[in-house]
SEKOL-404137 format. One record per residue: residue in three letters; x, y, z of N, C-alpha, C in turn. Coordinates in steps of 0.001 Angstrom, whole numbers, plus 500000, padded with zeros to 6 digits. Layout:
BEGIN
ALAXYZXYZXYZ ...
***
This chain:
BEGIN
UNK419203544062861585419282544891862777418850546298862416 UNK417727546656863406417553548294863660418120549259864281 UNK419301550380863488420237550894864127418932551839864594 UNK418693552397865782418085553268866100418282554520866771 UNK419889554462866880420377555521867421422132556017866954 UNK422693556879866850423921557187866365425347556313867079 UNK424627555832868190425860555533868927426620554130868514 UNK424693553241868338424786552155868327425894552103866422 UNK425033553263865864426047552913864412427605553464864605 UNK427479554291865282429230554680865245429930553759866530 UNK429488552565867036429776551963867897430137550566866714 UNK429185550647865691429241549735864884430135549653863581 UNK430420550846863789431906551199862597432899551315863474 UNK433051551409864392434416551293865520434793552524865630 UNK433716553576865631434472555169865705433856555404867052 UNK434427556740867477433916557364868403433324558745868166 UNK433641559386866896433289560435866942433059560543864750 UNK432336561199864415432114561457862886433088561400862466 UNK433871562377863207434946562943862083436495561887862326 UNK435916561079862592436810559557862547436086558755861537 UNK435366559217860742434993557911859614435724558369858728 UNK436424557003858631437103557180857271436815556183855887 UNK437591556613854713437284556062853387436745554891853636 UNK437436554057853863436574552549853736435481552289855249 UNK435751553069856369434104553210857125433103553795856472 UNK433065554511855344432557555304855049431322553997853669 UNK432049553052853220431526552672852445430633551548853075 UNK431540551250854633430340549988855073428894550810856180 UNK429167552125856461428334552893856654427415552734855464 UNK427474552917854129426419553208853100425607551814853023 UNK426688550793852903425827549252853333425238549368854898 UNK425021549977855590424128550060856676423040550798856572 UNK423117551533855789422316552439855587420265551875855575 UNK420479551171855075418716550687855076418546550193856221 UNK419230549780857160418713549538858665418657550473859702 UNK418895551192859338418969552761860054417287553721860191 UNK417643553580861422415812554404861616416290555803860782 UNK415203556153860299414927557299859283415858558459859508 UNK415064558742860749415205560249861543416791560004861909 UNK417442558804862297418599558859862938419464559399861336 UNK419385558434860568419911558597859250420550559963858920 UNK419124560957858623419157562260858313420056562567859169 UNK419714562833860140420562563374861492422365562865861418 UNK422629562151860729423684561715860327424299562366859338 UNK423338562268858305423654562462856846423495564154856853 UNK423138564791857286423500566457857766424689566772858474 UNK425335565675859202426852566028859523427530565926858814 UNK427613565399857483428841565095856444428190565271855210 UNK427450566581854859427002566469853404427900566559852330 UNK429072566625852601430092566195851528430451564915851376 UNK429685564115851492429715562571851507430175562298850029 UNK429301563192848446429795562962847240430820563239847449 UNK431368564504847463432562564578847431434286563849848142 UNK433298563460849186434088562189849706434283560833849050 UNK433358560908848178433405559084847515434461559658846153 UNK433975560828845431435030561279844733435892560916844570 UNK435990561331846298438016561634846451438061560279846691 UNK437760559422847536437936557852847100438306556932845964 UNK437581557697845219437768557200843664438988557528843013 UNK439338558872843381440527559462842787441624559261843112 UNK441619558500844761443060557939845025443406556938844850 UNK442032556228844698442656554859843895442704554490842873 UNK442114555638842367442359555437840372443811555950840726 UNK444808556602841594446327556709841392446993555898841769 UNK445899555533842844446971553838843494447000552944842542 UNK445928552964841732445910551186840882446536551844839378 UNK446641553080839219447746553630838097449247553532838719 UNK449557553650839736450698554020840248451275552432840515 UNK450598551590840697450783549594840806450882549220839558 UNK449959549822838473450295549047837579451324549651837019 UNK451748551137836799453108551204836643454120550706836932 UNK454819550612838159455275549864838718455504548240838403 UNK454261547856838415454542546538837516454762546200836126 UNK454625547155835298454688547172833865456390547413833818 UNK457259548155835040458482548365835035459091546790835286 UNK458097546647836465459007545274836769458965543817836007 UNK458147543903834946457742542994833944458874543343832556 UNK459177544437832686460457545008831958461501544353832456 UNK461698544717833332462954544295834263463295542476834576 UNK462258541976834754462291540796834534462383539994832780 UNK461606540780831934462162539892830662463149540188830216 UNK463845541596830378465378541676830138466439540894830684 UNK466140540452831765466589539230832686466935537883832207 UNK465638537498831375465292536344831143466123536383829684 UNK466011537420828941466302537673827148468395537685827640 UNK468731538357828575469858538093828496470538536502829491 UNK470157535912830287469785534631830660470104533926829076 UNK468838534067828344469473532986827211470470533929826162 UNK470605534839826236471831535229825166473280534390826001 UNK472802534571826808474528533826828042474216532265827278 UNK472822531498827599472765530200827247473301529958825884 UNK472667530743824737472901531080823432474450530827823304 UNK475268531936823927476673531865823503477623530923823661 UNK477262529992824698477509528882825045477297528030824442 UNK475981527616823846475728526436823101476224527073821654 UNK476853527687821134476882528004819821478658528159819551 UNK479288527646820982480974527636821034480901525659820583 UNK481989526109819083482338524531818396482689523808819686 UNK483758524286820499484345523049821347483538522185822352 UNK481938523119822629481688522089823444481059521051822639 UNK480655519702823907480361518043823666479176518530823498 UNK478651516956822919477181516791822850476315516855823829 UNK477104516295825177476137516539826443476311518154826588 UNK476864518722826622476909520425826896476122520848826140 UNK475848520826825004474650521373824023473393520286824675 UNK473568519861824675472028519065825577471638520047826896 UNK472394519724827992472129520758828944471869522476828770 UNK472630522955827564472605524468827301471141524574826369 UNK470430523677825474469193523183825207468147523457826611 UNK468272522461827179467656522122828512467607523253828969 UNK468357524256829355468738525053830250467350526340829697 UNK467435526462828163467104527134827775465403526960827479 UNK465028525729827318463583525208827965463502525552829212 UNK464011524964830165463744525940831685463381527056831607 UNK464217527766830980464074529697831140462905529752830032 UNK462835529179829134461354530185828642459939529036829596 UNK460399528090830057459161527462831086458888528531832107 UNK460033529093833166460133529635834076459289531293833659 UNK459728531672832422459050533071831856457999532402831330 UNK457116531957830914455960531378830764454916531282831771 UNK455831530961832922454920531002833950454638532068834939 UNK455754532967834792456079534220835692455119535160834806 UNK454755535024833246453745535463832537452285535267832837 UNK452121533928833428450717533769833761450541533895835140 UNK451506533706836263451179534707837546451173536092837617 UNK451520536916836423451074538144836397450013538773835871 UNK449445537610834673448188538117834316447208537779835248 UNK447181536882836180446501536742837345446418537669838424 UNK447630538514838244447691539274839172446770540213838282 UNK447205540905837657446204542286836565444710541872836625 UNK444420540693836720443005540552836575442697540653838146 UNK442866539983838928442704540115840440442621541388840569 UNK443404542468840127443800544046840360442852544631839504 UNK442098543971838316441061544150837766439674543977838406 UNK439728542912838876438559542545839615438491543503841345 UNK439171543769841866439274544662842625438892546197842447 UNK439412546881841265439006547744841002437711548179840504 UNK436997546901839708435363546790839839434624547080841162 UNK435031546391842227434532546203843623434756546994844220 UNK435627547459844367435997548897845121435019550099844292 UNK435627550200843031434452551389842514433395551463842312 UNK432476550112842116431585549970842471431394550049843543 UNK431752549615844829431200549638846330430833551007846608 UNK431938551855845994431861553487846343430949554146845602 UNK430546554104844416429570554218843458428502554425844137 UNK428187552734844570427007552110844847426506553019846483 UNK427693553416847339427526554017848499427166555391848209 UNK427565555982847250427259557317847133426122557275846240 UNK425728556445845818423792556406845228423029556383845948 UNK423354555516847267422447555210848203422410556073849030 UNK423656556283849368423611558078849911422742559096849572 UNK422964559490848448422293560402848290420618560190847299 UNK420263559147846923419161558163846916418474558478847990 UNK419266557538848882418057557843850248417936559246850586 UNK418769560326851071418587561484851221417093562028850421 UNK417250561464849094416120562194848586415069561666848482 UNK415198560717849051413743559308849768413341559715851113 UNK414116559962851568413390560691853366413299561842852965 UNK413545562856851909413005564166851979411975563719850999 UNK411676563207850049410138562599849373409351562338850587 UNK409591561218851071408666561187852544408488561781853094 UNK409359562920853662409456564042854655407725564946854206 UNK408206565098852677407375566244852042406065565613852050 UNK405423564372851609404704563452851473404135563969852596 UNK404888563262853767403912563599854979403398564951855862 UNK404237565450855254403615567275855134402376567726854008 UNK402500566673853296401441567056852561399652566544853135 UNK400502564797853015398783564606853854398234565126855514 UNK399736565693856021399055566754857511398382568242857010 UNK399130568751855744398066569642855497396777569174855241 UNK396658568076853997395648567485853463394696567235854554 UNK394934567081856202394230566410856774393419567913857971 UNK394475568816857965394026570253857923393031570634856942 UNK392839570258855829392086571143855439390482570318855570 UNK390451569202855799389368568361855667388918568879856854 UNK389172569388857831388333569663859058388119571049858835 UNK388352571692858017387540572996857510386232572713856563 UNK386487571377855857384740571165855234384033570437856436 UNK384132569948857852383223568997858331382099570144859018 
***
C-alpha cells in the first residue's frame, strides 16, 4: 500500500493527531515507512525530528524494565530455593529420627525426590522464561534500532534525492545557455 497522504498514515496507526504517537506507534510507523509517498514522509519526519532521541528513550526504559524483571526474578528464584532447601531440611529431620518405620523413611525418601523433581523443573520454566525475556529484548531493540536507521536513513535518502534533483534542474539550466 501507497500511503499518500498523512491522514491515511495517522488513520493507520490509530492516532488522530502527531503528538499521540507513541513508543511502540512509533516503531510500526518506521515499518511503514517505505510505502509512504516521499514528499508526505518528509512532511512528517519535520514534525518530530527528535525521533533519535525518541528511540533512545525507548531503549532506555526498557533496558530498566528488563533490569528491573530480571531483578525481581533473581529475588524470587532466591525466595523459592530457600523454600525448597528448607522443605528438605524439614524432610531431612524426619527421616534421620531412629523411631521412625521403614515405610516412613520410604515416603520421607520419596518426598524428597518430589521436591528436588518439583525444583528441577521450576529451574527449567525459568530458564525459559530468561531466554523468552532474552529473545524479546533482541526484538524489541532491534525493532527500535532498526526504526531509527530507517528513520534517519531515509531522511538522508530524500535529501540525496532532493539535492540530486536540484542538481540535474540546474544541469538542465545550464544546457539551454549552450543551444
Amino acid at each position: 500500500m501507497k500511503y499518500k497522504d498523512e491522514l491515511q498514515i495517522m488513520k493507520q496507526l490509530g492516532i488522530d493527531s502527531w503528538r499521540n504517537l507513541s513508543k511502540d506507534k512509533i516503531i510500526k510507523f518506521s515499518g511503514m515507512m517505505p510505502d509512504m509517498d516521499k514528499e508526505v514522509m518528509m512532511k512528517i519526519i519535520d514534525k518530530f525530528p527528535e525521533f533519535r532521541l525518541f528511540a533512545k528513550d525507548v531503549l532506555n526504559n526498557f533496558e530498566a524494565n528488563y533490569k528491573s524483571t530480571l531483578d525481581a526474578n533473581n529475588e524470587n528464584q532466591k525466595d523459592i530455593h530457600n523454600m525448597f532447601n528448607d522443605l528438605r531440611r524439614i524432610l531431612e529431620d524426619q527421616l534421620n529420627k531412629e523411631e521412625i518405620s521403614f515405610e516412613e523413611k520410604k515416603y520421607y525418601i520419596d518426598k524428597l525426590f518430589e521436591c528436588r523433581d518439583k525444583e528441577i523443573q521450576h529451574d527449567i520454566i525459568n530458564k525459559k522464561f530468561l531466554l523468552d525475556m532474552a529473545k524479546n529484548v533482541v526484538i524489541i531493540a532491534g525493532g527500535t534500532l532498526l526504526a531509527a536507521i530507517v528513520f534517519i536513513g531515509g531522511k538522508a535518502l530524500i535529501n540525496q534525492s532532493n539535492s540530486n534533483d536540484n542538481y540535474f534542474d540546474n544541469d538542465n539550466d545550464n544546457d539551454n545557455d549552450y543551444e
